[in-house]
N, C-alpha and C positions, 0 to 999 in steps of 0.2 A: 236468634240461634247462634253458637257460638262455633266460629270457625276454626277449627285446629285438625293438624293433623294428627290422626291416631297413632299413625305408628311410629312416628316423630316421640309423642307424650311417650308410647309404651318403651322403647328406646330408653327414654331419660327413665324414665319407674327401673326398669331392669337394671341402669347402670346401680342407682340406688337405693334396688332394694326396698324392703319394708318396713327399714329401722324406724325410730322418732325421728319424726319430720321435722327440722330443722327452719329458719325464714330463707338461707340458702338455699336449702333442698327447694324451697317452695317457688323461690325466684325460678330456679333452673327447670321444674316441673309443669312450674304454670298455675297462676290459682286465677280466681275471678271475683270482684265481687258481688254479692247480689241481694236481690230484697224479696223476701217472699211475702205473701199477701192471704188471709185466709181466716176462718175462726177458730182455726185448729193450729195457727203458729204454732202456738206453745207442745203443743204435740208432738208437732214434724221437731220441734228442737230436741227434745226429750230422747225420738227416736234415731236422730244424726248419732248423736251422742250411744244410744245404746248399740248401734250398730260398728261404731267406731271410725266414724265419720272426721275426716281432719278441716275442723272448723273452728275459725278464731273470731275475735274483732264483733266479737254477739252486741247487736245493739238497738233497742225497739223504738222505731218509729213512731208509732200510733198506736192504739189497742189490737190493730188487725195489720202490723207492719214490722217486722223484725230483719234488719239489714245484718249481714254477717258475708264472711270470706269463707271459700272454699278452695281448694287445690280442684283440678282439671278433670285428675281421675273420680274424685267422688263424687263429682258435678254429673256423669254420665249415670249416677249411681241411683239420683235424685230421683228418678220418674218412677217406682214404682212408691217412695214413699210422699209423694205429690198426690199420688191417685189417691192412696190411703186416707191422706186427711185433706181431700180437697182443696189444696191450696195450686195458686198459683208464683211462679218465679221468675223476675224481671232481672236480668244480665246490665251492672249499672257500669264496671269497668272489668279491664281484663289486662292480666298483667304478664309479667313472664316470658322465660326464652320461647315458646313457642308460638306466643303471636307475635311475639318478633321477627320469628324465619319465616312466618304468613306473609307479613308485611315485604318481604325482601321479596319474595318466589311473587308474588303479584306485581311487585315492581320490578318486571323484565330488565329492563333498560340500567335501572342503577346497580342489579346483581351482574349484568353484563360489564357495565364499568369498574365494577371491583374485581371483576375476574382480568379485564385486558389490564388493570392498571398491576395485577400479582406479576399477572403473566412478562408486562413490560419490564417490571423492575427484575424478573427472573433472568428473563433475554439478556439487560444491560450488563447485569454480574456474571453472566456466562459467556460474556465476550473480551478478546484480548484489546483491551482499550491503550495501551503502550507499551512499547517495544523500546529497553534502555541498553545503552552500551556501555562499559565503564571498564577502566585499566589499559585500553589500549593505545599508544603511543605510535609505531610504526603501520600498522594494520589499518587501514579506511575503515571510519564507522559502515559505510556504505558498503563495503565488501562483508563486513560480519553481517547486515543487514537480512545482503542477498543470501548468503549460506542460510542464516535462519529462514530465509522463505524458503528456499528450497529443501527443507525441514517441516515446512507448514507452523511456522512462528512469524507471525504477523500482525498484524491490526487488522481488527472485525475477523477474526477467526476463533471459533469457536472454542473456550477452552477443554472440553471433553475431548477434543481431538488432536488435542498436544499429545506427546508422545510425553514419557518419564522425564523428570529431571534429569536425571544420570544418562539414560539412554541418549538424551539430547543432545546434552553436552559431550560423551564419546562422539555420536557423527557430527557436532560442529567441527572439534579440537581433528577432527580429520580430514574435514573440508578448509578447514584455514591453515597454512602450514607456516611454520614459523611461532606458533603460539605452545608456550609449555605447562598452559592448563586454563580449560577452560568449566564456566559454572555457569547452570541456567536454576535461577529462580523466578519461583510465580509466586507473585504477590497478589493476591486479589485479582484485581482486572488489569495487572500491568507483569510485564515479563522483561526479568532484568540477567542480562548475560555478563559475566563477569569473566577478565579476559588477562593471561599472565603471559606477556613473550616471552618467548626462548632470548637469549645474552648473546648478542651477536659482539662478536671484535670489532672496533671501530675500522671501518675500509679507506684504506688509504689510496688517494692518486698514484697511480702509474706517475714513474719519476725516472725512467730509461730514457736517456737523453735521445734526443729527434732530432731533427729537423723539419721544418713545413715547406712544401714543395707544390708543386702546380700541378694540378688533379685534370685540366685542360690546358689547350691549347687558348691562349688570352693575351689582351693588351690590359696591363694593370693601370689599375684607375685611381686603385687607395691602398695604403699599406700603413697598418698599425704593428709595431712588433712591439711585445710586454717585456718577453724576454731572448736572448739570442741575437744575432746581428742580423740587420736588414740587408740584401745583395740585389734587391732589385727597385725601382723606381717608379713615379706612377707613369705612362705614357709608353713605356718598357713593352717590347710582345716578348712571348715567353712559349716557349714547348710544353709539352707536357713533361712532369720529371723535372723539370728547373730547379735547383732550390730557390726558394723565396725568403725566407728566414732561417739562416744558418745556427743550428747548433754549437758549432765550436768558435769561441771567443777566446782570446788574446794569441800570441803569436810563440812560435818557437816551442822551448821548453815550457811555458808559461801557457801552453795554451789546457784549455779543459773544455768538457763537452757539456752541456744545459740541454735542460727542456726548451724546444724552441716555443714559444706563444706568442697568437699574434693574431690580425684579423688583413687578410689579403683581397682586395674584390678587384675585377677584370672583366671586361669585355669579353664575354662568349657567342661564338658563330653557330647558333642550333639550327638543324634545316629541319623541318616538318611535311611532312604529306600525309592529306586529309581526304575523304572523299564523303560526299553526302549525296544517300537518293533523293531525285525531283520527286518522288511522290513517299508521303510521310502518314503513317497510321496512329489516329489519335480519338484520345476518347471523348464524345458527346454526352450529354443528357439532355434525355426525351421533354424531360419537363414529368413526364409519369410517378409517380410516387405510392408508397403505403408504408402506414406508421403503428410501430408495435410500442407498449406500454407496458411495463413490469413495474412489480411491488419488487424491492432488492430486501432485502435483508441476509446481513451481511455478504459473504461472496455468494447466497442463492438468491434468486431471483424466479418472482412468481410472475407467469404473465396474464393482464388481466387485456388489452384487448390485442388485436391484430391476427388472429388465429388464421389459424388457414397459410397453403403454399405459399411461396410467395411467385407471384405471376408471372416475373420476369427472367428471360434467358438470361440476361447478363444486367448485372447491376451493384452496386456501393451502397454500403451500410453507412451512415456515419452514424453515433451512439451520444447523445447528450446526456450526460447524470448530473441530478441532484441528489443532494444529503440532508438529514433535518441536523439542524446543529442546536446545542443546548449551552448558553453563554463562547467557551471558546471551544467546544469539544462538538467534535464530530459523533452523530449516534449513526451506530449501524442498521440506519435503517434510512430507505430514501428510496427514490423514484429512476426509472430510464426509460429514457425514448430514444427508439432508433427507427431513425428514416431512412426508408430502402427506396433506394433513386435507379430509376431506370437506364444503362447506359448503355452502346454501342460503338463498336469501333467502326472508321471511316476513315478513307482515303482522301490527302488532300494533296492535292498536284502545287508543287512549287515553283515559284518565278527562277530561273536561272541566275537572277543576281540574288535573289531572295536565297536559294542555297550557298553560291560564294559567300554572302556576308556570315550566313551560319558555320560554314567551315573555315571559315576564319577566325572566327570566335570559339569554335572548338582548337583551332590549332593554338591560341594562344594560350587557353587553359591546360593544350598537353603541357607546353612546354615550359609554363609557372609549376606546374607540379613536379614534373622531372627537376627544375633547379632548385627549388628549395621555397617555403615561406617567404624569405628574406631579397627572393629574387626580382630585377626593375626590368622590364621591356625598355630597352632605348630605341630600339626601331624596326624595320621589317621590311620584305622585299618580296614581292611575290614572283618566284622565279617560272611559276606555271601556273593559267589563271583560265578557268572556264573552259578547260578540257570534259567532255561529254562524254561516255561511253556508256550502253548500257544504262541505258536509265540512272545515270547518278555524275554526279560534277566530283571531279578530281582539280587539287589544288595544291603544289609546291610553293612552302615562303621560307624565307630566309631570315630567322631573328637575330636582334642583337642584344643579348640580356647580359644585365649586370648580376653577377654573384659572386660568393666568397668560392674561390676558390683553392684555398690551402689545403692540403694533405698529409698526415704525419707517417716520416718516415724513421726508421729509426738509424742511429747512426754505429755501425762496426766499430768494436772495440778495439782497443790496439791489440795484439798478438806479436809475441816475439818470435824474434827470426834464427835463421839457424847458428847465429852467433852469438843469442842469448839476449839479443838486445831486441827493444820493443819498438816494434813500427808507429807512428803516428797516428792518427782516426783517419780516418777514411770516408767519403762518401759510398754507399754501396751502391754500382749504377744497372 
């Protein structure tokens, strides 16, 4: 018996029509071939034919055997003229688009692989696979980057959900300031921003003649001057205000006034007080755990187990992903697990020395922050040590850091006097 679906075959006849049957047409319809068997062959032939039966490839077997082709529809046609002359009809092959869509719809599995494999290649072209930058010079790629996300221009972001070309690029060109024209193109699966700065004037150094002067109270340690005259020494103490490297060189009529530069470092007296509570709240884990499991695809994320509350009053996510990669290229699609850790916070009472040595190590850290990167502890003094009050240790020290200590001030121009004539420079104090 021959399996096809009817309404599939009626489908193809309608597109078709009733013209002359073409070996195309017959591909796409469906024929079969078959042998009929009977005393009356020659009969049943006579009558295909006068009914107008589309049948080729006539070819006699035996006396009582006549192999020929039929199309699908007229195969259904056969049984009242089989009654007629007694014959019987054996089905030897069968051809055609419609036992082909038989064979695919029976095979689940390989019609589902050709459906995820459409569907996967649809996903990958429907996602922003690169994000390029090009023409900018003063601007960080990385700042045009982030404006683009905060536009929704990204990697693994959908492209249906970019905004317009033009529209894009008005809100970049207005979230980056300094640029006098900006272009977003999408190319396929890559998006490329094209970036013109504004003409800025070359900026030039401040060139108002200074001097560099002592910003603290120090004993100078080291003195580089570049430019200007050096007035102080290393081993020197010095007030605050001092000059350190003078502005104005040579003497008399002769003298003129310079950028002073230069690298000054000195012994600073910093005092510090610190105080830290004996009793410190910090967080545990229980050891307790529960672990969620999501399909990602792209920035959504499906979850497939973990469900349900999560059980703990207080607790830390931490999120591990993977990605599948395809040679060097990342596909938006991959896996995450986040394991939810059960914590609590807890009281732990501290040693009294065990607080001093932490407020010490706190005071040393204020006090490298207030002096600068470049600043050295040379020593310390603890002027109040393991004072208790209140539940918490109070601690006064006394540092001695090395830093640069130079200041730019600038220096007074001369101004003429009431006789027309011009004063000298001056420090202004």
């Amino acid at each position: 018996m021959i399996r096809v679906n009817r309404h599939l075959y009626a489908i193809a006849i309608e597109m078709e029509g009733s013209a002359v049957k073409t070996a195309h047409f017959r591909k796409w319809a469906g024929f079969v071939k078959i042998d009929v068997r009977g005393e009356q062959a020659e009969r049943l032939l006579n009558a295909l034919i006068a009914h107008r039966f589309d049948v080729w490839d006539i070819r006699r077997l035996d006396p009582k055997t006549v192999r020929m082709c039929v199309i699908v529809r007229d195969f259904f046609r056969l049984r009242p003229l089989l009654r007629e002359t007694n014959c019987r009809v054996h089905v030897v092959a069968r051809y055609g688009f419609p036992f082909f869509l038989n064979k695919l719809v029976r095979r689940k599995m390989f019609l589902a692989g050709i459906f995820c494999f459409v569907a996967v290649l649809f996903a990958l072209s429907s996602v922003v696979w690169r994000v390029d930058v090009k023409g900018n010079e003063r601007i960080a790629t990385s700042d045009i980057l982030q404006a683009a996300r905060e536009e929704g221009v990204y990697r693994f972001q959908w492209k249906y959900r970019l905004k317009e070309s033009d529209d894009l690029a008005r809100r970049l060109q207005i979230r980056l300031p300094g640029t006098a024209w900006v272009g977003v193109h999408i190319e396929g699966t890559r998006v490329l921003i094209e970036v013109v700065e504004t003409t800025r004037p070359d900026e030039r150094e401040l060139m108002s003649p200074r001097h560099l002067i002592a910003a603290k109270d120090a004993m100078i340690t080291q003195i580089f001057a570049e430019t200007g005259k050096p007035v102080v020494s290393p081993n020197m103490n010095v007030k605050k205000g001092d000059v350190l490297i003078s502005g104005l060189i040579g003497e008399g009529d002769s003298q003129q006034a310079v950028v002073a530069k230069g690298v000054v470092r000195g012994i600073v007296w910093e005092e510090a007080e610190v105080e830290i509570p004996l009793t410190l709240r910090r967080k545990v884990y229980t050891g307790e755990t529960k672990t969620r499991s999501y399909l990602v695809i792209g920035n959504r994320g499906v979850q497939l187990t973990g469900y349900g509350k999560i059980p703990f009053a207080q607790y830390e996510i931490r999120p591990e992903r993977s990605a599948l990669q395809w040679r060097d290229r990342v596909l938006p699609l991959g896996w995450l697990k986040e394991t939810v850790m059960e914590a609590r916070l807890e009281e732990v009472a501290l040693d009294p020395a065990e607080a001093e040595r932490i407020a010490l190590e706190q005071a040393r850290a204020e006090v490298i922050v207030q002096a600068g990167p470049d600043a050295v502890l040379k020593g310390e003094k603890i002027l109040l040590q393991g004072k208790t009050d209140s539940g918490k240790v109070y601690m006064k020290v006394l540092f001695e850091v090395e830093q640069n200590i130079a200041a730019e001030q600038p220096i007074v121009p001369p101004t003429p006097d009431a006789g027309g004539t011009a004063t000298s420079y001056a420090q202004k104090e």
